[in-house]
C-alpha positions as CSV (number, residue, x, y, z in Angstrom):
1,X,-16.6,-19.9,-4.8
2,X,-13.8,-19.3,-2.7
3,X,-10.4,-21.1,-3.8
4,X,-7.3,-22.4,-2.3
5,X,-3.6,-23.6,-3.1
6,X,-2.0,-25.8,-0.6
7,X,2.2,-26.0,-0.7
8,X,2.1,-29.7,0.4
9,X,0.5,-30.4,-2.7
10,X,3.9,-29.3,-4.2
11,X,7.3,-31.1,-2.8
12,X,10.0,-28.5,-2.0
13,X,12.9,-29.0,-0.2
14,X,11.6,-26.6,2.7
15,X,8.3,-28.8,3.3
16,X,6.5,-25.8,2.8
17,X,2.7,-26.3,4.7
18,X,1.2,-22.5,3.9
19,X,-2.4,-22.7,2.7
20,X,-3.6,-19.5,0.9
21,X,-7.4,-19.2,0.6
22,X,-9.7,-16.9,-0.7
23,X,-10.8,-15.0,-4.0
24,X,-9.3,-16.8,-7.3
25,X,-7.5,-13.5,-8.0
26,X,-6.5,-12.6,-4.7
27,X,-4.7,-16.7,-3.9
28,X,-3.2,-16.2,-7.3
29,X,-1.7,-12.9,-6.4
30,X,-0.2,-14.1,-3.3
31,X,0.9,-17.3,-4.2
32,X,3.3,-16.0,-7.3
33,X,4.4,-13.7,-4.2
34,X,4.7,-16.7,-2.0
35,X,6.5,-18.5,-4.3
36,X,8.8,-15.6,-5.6
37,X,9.9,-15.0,-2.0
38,X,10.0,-18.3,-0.5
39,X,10.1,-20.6,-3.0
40,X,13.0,-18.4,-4.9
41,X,10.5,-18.7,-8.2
42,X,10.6,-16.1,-11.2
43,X,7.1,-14.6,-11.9
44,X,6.4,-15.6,-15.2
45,X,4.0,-16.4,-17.3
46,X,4.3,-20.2,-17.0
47,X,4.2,-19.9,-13.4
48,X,0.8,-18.0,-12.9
49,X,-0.2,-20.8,-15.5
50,X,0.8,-23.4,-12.8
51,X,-0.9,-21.5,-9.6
52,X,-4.1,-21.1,-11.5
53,X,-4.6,-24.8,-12.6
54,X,-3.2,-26.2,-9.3
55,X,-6.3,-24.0,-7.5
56,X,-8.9,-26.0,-6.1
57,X,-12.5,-25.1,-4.3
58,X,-12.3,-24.5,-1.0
59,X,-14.5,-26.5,1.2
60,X,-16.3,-24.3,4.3
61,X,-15.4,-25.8,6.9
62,X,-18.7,-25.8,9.4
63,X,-18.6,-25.2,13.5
């Protein structure tokens, strides 16, 4: 199943809205990019640890 982490669900002072969907691997990859770049993070340890257990399934969305 696809997954999905969602800024809003994370207050920042930039009201961040990006959504980043797909493959667990692939939204954990991007967000520690995300939030290295944006967000002014360090990659660590700790904060894959956060990204992973904030993921959630993403719900198809049907036409």
């Amino acid at each position: 199943m696809r997954k999905k982490v969602d800024c809003r669900d994370h207050p920042s002072e930039m009201h961040c809205t990006l959504v980043i969907a797909g493959e667990e691997e692939e939204v954990v990859r991007a967000a520690i990019e995300h939030a290295v770049s944006v967000h002014g993070h360090t990659d660590s340890a700790e904060l894959r640890e956060q990204i992973r257990a904030s993921l959630k399934d993403e719900v198809p969305q049907h036409a």
